[in-house]
mmCIF entry with sequence, helices, sheets and N, C-alpha, C, O atoms, coordinates in Angstrom:
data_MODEL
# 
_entry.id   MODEL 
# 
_entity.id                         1 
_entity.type                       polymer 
_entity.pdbx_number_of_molecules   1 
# 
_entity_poly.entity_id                      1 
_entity_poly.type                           'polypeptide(L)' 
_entity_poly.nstd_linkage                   no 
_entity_poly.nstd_monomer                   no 
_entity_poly.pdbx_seq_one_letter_code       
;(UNK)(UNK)(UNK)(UNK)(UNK)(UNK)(UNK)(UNK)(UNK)(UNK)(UNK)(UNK)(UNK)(UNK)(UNK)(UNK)
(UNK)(UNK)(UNK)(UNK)(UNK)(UNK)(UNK)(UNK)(UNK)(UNK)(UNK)(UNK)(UNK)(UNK)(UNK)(UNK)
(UNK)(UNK)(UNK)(UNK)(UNK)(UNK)(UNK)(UNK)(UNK)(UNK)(UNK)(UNK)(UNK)(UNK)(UNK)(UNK)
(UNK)(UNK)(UNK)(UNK)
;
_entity_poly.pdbx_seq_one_letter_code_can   XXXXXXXXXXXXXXXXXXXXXXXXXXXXXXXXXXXXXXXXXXXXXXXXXXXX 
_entity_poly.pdbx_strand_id                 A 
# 
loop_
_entity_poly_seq.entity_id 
_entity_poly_seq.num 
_entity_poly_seq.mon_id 
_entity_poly_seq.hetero 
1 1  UNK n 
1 2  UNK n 
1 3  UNK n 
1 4  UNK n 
1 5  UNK n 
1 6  UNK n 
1 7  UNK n 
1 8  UNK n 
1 9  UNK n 
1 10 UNK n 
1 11 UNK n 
1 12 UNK n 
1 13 UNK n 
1 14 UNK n 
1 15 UNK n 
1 16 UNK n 
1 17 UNK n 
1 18 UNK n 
1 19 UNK n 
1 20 UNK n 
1 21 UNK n 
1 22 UNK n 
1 23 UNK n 
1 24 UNK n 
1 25 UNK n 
1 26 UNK n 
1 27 UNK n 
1 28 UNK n 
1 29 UNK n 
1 30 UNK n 
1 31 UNK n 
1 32 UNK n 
1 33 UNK n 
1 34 UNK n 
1 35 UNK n 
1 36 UNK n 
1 37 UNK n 
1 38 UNK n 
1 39 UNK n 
1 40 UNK n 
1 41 UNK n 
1 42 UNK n 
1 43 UNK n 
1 44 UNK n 
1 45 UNK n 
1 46 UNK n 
1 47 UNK n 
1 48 UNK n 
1 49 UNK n 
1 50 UNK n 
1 51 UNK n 
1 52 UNK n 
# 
_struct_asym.id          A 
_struct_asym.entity_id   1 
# 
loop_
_struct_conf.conf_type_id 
_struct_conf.id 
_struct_conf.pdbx_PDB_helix_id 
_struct_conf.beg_label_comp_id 
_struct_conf.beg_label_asym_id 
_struct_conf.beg_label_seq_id 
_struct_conf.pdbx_beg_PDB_ins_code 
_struct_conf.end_label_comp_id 
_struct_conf.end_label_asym_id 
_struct_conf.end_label_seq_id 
_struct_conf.pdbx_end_PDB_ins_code 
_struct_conf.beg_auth_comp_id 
_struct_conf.beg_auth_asym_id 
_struct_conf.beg_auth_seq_id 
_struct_conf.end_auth_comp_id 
_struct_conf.end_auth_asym_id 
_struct_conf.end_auth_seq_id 
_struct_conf.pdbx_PDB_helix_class 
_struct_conf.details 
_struct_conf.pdbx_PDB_helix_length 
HELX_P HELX_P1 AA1 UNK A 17 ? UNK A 20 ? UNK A 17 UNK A 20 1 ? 4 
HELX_P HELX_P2 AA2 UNK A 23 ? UNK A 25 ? UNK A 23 UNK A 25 5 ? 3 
# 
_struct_conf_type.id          HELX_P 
_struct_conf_type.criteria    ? 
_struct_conf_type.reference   ? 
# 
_struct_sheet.id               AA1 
_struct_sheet.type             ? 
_struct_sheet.number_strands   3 
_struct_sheet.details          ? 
# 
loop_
_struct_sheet_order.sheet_id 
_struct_sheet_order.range_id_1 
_struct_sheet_order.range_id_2 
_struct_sheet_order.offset 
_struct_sheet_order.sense 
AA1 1 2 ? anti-parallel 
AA1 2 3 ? anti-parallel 
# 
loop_
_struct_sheet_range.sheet_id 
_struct_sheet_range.id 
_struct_sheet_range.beg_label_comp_id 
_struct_sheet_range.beg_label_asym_id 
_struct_sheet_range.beg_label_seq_id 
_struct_sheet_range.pdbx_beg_PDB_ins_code 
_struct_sheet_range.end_label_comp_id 
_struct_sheet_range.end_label_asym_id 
_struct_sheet_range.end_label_seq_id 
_struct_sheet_range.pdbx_end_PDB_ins_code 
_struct_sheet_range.beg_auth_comp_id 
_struct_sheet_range.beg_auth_asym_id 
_struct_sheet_range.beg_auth_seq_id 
_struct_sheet_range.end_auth_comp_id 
_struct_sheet_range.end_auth_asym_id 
_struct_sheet_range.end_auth_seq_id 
AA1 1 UNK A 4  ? UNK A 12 ? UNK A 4  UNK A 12 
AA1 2 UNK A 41 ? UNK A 49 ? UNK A 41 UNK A 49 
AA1 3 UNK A 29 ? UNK A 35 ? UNK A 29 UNK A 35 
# 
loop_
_atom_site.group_PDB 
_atom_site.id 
_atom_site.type_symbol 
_atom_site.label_atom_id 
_atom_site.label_alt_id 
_atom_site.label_comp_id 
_atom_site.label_asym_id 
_atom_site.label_entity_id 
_atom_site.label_seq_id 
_atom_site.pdbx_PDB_ins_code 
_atom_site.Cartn_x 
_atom_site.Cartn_y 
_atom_site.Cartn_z 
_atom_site.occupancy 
_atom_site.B_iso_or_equiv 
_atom_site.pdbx_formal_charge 
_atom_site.auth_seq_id 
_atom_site.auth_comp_id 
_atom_site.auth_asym_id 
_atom_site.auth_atom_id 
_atom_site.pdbx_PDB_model_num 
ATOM 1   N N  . UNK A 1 1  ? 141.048 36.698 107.748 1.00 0.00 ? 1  UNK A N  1 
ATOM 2   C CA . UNK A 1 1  ? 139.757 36.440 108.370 1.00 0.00 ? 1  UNK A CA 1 
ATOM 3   C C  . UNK A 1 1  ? 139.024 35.365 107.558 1.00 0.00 ? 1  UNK A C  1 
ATOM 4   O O  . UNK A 1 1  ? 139.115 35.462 106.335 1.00 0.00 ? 1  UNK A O  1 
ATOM 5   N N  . UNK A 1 2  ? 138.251 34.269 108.112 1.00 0.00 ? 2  UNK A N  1 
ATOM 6   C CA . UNK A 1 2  ? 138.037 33.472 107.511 1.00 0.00 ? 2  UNK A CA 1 
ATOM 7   C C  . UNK A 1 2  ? 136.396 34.087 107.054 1.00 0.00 ? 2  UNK A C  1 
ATOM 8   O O  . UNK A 1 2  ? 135.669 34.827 107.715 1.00 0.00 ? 2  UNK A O  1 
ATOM 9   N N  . UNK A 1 3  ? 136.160 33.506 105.754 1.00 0.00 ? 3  UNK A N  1 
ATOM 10  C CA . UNK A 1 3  ? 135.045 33.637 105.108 1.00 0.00 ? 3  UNK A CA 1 
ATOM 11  C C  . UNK A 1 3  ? 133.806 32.673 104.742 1.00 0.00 ? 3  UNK A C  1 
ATOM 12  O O  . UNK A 1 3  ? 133.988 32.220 103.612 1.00 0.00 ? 3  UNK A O  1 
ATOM 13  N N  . UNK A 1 4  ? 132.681 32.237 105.281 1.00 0.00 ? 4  UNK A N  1 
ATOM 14  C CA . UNK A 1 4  ? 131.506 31.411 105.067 1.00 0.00 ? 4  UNK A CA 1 
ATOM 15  C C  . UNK A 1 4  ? 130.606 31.662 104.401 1.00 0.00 ? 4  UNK A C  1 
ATOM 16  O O  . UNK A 1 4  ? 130.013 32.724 104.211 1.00 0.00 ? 4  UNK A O  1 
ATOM 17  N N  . UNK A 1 5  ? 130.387 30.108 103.791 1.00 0.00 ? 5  UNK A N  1 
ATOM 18  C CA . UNK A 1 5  ? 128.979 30.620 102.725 1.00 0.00 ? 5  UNK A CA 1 
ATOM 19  C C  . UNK A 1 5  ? 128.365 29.829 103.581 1.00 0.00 ? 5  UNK A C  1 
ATOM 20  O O  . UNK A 1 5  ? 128.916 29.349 104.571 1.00 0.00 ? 5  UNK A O  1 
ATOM 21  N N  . UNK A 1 6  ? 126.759 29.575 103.137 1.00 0.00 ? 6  UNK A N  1 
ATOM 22  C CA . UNK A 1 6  ? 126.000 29.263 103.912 1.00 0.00 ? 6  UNK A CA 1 
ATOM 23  C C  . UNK A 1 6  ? 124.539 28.847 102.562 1.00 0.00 ? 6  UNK A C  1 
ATOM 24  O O  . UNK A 1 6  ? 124.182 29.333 101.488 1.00 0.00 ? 6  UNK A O  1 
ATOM 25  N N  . UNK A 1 7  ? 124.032 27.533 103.576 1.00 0.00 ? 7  UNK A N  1 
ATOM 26  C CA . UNK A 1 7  ? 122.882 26.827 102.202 1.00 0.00 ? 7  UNK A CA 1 
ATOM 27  C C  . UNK A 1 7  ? 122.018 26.500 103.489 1.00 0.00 ? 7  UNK A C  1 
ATOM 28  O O  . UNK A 1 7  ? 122.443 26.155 104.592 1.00 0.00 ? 7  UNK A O  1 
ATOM 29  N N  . UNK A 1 8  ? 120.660 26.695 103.078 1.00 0.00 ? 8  UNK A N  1 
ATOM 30  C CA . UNK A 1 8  ? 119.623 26.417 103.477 1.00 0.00 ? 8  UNK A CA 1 
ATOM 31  C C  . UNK A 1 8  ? 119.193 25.048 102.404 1.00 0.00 ? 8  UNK A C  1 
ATOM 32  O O  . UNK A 1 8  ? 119.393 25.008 101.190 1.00 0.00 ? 8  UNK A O  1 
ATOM 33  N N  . UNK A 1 9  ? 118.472 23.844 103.368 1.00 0.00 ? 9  UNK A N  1 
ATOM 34  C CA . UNK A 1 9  ? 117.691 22.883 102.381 1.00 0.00 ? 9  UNK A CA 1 
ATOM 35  C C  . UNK A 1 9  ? 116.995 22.218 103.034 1.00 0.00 ? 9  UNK A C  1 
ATOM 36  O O  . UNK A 1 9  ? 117.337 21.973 104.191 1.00 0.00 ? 9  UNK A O  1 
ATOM 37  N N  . UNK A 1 10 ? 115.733 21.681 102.486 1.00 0.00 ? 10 UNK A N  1 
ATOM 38  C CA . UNK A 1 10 ? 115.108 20.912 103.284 1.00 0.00 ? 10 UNK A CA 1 
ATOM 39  C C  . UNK A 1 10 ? 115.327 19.408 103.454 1.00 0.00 ? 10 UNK A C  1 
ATOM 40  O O  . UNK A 1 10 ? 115.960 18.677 102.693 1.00 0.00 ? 10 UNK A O  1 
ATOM 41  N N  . UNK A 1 11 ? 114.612 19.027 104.732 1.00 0.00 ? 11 UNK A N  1 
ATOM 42  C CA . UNK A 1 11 ? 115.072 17.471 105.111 1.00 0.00 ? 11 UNK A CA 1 
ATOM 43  C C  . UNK A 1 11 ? 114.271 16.617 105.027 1.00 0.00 ? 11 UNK A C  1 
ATOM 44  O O  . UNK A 1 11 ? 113.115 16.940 105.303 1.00 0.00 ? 11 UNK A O  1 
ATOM 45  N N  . UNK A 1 12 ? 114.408 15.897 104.820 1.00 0.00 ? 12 UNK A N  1 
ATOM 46  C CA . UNK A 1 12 ? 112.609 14.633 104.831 1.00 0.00 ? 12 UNK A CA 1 
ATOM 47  C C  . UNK A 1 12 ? 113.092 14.026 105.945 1.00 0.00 ? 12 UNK A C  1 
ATOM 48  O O  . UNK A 1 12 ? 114.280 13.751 105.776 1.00 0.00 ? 12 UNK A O  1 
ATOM 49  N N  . UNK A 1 13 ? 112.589 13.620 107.269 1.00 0.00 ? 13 UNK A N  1 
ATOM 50  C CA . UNK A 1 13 ? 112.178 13.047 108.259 1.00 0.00 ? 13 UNK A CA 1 
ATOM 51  C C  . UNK A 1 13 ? 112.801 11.136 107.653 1.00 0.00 ? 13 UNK A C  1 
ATOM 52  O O  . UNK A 1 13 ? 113.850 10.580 107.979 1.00 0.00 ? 13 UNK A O  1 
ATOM 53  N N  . UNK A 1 14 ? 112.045 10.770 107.030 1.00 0.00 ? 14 UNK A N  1 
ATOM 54  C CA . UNK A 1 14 ? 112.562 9.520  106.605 1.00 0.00 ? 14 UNK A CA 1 
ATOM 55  C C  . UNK A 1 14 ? 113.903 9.193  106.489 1.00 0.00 ? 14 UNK A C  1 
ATOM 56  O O  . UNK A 1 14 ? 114.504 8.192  106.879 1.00 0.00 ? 14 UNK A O  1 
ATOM 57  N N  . UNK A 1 15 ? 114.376 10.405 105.761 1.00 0.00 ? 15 UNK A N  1 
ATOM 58  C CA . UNK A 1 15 ? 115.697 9.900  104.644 1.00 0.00 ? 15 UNK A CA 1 
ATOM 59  C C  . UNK A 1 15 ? 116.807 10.553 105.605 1.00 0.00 ? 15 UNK A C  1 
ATOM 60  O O  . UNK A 1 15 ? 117.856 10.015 105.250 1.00 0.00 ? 15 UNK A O  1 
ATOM 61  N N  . UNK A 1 16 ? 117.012 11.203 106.360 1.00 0.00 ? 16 UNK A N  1 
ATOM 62  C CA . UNK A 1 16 ? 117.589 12.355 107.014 1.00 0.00 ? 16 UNK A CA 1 
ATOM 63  C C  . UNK A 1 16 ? 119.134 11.962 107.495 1.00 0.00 ? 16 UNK A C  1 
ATOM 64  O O  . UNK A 1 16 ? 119.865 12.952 107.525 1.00 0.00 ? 16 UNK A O  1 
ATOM 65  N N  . UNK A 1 17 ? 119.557 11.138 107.747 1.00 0.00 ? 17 UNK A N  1 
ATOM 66  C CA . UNK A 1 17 ? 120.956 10.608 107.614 1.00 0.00 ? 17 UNK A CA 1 
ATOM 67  C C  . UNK A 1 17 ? 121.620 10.851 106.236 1.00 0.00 ? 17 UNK A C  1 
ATOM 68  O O  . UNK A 1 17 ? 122.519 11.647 105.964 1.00 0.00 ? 17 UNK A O  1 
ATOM 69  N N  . UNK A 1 18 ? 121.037 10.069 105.513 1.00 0.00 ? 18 UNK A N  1 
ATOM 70  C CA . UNK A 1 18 ? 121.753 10.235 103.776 1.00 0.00 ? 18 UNK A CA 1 
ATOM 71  C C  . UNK A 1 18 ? 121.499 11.520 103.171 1.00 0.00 ? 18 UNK A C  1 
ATOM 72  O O  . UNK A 1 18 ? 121.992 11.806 102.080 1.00 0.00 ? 18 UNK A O  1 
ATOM 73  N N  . UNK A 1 19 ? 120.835 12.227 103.750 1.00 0.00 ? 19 UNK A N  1 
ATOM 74  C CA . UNK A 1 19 ? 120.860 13.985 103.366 1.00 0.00 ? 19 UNK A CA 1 
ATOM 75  C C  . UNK A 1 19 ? 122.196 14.049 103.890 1.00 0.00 ? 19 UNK A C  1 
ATOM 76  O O  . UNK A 1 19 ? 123.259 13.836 103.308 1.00 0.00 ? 19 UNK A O  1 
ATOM 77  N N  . UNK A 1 20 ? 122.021 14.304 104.822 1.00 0.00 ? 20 UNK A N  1 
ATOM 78  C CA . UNK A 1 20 ? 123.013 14.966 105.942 1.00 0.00 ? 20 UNK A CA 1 
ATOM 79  C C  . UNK A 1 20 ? 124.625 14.742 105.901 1.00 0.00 ? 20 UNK A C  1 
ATOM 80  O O  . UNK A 1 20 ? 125.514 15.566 106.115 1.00 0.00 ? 20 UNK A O  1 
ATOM 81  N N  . UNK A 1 21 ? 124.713 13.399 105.566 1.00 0.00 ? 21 UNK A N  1 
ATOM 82  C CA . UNK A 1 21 ? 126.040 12.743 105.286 1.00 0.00 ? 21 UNK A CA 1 
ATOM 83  C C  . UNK A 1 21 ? 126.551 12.930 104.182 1.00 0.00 ? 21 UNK A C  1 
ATOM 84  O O  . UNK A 1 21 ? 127.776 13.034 104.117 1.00 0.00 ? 21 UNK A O  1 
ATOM 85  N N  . UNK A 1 22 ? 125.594 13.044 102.786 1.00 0.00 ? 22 UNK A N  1 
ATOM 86  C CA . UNK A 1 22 ? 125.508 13.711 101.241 1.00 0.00 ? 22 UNK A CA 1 
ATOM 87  C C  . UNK A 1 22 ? 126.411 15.408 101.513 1.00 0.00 ? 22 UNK A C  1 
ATOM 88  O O  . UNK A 1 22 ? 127.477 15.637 100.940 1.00 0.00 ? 22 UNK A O  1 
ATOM 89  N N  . UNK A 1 23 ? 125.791 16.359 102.394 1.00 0.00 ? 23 UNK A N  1 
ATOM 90  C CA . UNK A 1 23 ? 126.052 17.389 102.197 1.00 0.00 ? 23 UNK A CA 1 
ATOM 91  C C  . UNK A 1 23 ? 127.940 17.845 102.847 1.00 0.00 ? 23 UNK A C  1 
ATOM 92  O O  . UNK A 1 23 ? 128.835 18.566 102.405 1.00 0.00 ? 23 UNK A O  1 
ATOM 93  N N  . UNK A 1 24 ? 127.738 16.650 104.482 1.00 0.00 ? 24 UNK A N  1 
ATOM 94  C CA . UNK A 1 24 ? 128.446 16.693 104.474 1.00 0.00 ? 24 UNK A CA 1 
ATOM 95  C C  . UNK A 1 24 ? 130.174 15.677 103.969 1.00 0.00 ? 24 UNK A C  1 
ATOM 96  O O  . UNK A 1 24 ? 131.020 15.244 104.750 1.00 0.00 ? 24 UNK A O  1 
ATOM 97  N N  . UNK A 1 25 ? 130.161 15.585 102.361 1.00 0.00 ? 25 UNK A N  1 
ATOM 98  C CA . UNK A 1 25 ? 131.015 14.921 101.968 1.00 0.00 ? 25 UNK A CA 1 
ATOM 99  C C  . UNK A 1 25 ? 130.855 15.743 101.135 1.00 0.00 ? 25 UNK A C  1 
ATOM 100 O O  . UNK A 1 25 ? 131.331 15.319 100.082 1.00 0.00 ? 25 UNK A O  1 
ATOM 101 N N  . UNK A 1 26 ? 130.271 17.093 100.978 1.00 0.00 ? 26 UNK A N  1 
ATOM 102 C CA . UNK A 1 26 ? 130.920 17.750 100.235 1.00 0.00 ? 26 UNK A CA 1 
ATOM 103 C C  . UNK A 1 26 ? 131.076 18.961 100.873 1.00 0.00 ? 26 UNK A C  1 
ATOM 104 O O  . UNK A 1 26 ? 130.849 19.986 100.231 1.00 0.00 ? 26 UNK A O  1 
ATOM 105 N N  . UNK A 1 27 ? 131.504 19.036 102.290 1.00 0.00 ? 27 UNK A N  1 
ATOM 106 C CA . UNK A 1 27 ? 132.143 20.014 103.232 1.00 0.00 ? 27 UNK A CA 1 
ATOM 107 C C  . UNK A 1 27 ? 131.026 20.722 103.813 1.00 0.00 ? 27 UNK A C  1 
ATOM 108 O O  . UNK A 1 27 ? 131.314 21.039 104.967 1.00 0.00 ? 27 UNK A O  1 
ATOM 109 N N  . UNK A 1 28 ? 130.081 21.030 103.542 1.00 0.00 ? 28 UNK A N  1 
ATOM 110 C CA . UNK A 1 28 ? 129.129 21.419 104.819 1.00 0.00 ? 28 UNK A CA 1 
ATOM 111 C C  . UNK A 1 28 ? 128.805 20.777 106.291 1.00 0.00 ? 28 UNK A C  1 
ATOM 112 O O  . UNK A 1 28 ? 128.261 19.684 106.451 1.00 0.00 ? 28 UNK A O  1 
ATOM 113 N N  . UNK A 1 29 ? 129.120 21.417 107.054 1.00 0.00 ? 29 UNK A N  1 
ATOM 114 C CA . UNK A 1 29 ? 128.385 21.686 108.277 1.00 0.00 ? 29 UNK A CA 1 
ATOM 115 C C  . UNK A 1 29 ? 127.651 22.045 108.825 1.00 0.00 ? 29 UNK A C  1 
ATOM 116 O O  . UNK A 1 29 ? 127.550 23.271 108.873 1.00 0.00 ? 29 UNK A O  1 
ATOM 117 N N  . UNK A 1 30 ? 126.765 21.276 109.518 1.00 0.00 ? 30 UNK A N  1 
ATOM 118 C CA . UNK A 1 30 ? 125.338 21.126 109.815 1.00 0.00 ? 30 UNK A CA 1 
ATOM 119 C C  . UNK A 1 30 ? 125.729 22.463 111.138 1.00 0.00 ? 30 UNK A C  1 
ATOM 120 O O  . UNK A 1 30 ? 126.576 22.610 112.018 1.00 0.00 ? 30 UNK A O  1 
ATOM 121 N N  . UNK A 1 31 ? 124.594 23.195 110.632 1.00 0.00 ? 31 UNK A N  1 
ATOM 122 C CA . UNK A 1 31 ? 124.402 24.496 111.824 1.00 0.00 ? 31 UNK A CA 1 
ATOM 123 C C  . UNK A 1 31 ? 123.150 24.308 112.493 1.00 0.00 ? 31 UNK A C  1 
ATOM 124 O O  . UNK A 1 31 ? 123.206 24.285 113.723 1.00 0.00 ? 31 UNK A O  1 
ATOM 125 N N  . UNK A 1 32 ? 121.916 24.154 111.892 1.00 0.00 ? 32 UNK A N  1 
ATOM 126 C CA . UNK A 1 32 ? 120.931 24.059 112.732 1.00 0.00 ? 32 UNK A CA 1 
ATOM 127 C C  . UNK A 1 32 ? 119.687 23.492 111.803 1.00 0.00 ? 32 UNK A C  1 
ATOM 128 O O  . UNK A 1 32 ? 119.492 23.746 110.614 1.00 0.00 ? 32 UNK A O  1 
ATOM 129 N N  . UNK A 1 33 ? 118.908 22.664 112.667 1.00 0.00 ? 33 UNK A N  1 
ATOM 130 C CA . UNK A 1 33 ? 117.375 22.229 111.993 1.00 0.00 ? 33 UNK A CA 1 
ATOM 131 C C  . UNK A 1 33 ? 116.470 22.416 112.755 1.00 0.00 ? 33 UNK A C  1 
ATOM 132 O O  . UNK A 1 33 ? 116.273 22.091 113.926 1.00 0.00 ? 33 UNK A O  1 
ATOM 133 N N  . UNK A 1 34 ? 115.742 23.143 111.790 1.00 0.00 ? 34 UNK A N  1 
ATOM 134 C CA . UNK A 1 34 ? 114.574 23.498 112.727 1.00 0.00 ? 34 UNK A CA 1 
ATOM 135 C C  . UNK A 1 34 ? 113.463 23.231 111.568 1.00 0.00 ? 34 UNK A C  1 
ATOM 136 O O  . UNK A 1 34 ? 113.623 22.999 110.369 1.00 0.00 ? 34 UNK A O  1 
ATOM 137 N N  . UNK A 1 35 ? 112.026 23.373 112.518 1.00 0.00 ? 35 UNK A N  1 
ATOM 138 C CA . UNK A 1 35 ? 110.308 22.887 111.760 1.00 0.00 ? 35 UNK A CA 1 
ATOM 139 C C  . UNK A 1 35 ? 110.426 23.275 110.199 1.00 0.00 ? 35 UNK A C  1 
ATOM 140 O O  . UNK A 1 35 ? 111.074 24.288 109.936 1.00 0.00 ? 35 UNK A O  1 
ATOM 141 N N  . UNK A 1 36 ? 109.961 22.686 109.354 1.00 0.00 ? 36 UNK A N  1 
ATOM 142 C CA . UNK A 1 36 ? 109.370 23.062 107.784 1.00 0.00 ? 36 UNK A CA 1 
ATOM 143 C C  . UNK A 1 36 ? 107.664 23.257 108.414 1.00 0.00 ? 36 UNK A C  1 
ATOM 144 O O  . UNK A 1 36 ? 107.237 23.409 109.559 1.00 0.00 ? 36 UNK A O  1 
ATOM 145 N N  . UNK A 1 37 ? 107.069 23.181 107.241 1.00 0.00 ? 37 UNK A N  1 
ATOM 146 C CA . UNK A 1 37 ? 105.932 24.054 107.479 1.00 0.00 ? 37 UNK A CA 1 
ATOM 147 C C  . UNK A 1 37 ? 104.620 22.807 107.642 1.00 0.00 ? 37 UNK A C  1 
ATOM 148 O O  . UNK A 1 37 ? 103.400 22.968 107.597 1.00 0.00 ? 37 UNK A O  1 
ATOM 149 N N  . UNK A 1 38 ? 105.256 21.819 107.800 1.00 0.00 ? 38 UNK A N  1 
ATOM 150 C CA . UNK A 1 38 ? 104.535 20.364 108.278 1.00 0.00 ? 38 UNK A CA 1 
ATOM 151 C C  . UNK A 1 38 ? 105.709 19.355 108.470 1.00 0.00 ? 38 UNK A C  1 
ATOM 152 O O  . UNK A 1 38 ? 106.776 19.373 107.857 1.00 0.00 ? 38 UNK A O  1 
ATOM 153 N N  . UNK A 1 39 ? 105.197 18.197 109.729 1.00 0.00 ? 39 UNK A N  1 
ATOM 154 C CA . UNK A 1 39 ? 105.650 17.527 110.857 1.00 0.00 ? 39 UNK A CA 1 
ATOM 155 C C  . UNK A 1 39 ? 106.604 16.601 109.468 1.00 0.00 ? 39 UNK A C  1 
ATOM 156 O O  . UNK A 1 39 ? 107.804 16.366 109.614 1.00 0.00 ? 39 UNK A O  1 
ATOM 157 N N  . UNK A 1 40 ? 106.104 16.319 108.637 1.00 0.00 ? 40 UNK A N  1 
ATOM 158 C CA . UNK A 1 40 ? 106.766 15.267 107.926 1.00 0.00 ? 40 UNK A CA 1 
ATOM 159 C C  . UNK A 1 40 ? 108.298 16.347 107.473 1.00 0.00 ? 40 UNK A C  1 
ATOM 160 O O  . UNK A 1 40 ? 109.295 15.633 107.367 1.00 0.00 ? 40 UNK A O  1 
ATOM 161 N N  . UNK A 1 41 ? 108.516 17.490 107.277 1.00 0.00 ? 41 UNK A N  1 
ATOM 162 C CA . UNK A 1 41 ? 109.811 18.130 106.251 1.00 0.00 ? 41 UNK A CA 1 
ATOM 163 C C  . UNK A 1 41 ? 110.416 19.196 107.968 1.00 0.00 ? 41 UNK A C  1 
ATOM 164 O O  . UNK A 1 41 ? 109.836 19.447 109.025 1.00 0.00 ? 41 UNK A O  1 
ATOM 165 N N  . UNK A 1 42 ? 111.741 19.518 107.453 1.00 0.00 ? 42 UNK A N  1 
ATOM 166 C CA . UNK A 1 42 ? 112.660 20.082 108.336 1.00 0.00 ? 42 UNK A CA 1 
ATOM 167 C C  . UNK A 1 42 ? 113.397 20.917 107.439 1.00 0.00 ? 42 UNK A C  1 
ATOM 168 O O  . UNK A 1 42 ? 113.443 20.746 106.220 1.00 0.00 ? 42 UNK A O  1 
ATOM 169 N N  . UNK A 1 43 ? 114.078 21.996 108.197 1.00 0.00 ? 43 UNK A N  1 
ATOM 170 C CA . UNK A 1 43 ? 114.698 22.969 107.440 1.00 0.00 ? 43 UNK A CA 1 
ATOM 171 C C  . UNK A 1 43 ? 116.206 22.489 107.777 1.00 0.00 ? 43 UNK A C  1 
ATOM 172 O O  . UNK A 1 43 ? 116.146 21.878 108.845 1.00 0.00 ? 43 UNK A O  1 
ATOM 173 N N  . UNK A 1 44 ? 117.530 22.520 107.295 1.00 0.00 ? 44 UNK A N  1 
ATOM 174 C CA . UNK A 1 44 ? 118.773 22.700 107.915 1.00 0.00 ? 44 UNK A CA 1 
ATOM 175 C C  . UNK A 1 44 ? 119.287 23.755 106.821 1.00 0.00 ? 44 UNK A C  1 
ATOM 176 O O  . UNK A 1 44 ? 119.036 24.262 105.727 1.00 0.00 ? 44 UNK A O  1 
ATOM 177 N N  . UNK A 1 45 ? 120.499 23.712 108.273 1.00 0.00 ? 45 UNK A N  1 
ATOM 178 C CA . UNK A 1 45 ? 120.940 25.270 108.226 1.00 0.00 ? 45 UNK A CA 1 
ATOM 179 C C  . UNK A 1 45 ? 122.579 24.570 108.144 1.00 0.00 ? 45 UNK A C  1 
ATOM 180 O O  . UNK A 1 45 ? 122.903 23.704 108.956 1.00 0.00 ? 45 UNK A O  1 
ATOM 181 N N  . UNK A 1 46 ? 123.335 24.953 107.302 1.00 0.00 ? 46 UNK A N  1 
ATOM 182 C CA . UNK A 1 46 ? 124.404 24.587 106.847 1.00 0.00 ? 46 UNK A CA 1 
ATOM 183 C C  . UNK A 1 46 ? 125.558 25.666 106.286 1.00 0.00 ? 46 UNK A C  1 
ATOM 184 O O  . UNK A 1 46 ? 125.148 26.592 105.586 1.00 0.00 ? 46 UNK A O  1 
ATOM 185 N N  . UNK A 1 47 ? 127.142 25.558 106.607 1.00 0.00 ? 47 UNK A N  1 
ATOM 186 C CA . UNK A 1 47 ? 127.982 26.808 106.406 1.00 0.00 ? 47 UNK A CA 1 
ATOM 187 C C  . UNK A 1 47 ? 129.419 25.864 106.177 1.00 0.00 ? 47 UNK A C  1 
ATOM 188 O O  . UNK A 1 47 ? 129.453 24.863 106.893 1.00 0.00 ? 47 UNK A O  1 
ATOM 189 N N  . UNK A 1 48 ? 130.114 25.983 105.643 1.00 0.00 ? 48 UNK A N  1 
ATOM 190 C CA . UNK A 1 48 ? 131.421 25.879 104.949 1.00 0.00 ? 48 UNK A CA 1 
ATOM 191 C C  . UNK A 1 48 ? 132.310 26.596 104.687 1.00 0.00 ? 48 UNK A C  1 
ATOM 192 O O  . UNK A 1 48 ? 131.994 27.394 103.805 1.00 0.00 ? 48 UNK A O  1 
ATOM 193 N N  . UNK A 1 49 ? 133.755 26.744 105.202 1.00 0.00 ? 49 UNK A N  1 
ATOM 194 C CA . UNK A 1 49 ? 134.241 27.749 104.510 1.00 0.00 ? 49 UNK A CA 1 
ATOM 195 C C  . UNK A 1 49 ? 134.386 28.090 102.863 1.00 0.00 ? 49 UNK A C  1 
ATOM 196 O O  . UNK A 1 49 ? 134.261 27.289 101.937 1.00 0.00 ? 49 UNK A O  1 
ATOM 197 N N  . UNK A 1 50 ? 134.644 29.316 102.800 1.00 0.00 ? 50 UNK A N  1 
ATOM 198 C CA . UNK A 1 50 ? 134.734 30.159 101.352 1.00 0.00 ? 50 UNK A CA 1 
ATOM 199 C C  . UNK A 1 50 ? 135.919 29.779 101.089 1.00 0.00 ? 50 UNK A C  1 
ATOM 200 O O  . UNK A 1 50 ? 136.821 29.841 101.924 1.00 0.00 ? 50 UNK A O  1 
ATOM 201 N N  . UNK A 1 51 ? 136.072 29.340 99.909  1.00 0.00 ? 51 UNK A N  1 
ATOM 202 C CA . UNK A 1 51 ? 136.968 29.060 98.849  1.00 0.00 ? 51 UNK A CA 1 
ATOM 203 C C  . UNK A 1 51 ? 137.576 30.298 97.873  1.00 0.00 ? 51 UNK A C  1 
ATOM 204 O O  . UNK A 1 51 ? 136.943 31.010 97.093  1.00 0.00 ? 51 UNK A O  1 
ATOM 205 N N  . UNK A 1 52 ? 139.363 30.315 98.255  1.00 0.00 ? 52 UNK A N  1 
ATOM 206 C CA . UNK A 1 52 ? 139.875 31.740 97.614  1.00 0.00 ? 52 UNK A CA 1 
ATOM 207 C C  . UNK A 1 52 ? 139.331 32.201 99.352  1.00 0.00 ? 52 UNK A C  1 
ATOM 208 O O  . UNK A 1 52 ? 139.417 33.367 99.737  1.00 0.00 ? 52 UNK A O  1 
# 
């Protein structure tokens, strides 16, 4: 059975490609983004498989 970890981080609106492309080159997959707690920041939701 396969096993996932999972990272929460926030996004800056500006920069949000080179986050995204950063996390995923080191194997995360983008699961979901949703509101931070003002219009400028974003939450993503990110999962990879478990290693071992």
């Amino acid at each position: 059975m396969q096993k996932w970890e999972y990272l929460t981080a926030p996004l800056l609106v500006h920069n949000t490609k080179m986050i995204l492309d950063n996390f995923g080159d080191d194997g995360w997959e983008l699961v979901a983004i949703v509101p931070g707690l003002n219009p400028e920041n974003l939450v993503a939701y990110f999962k990879r498989p478990k290693a071992g």
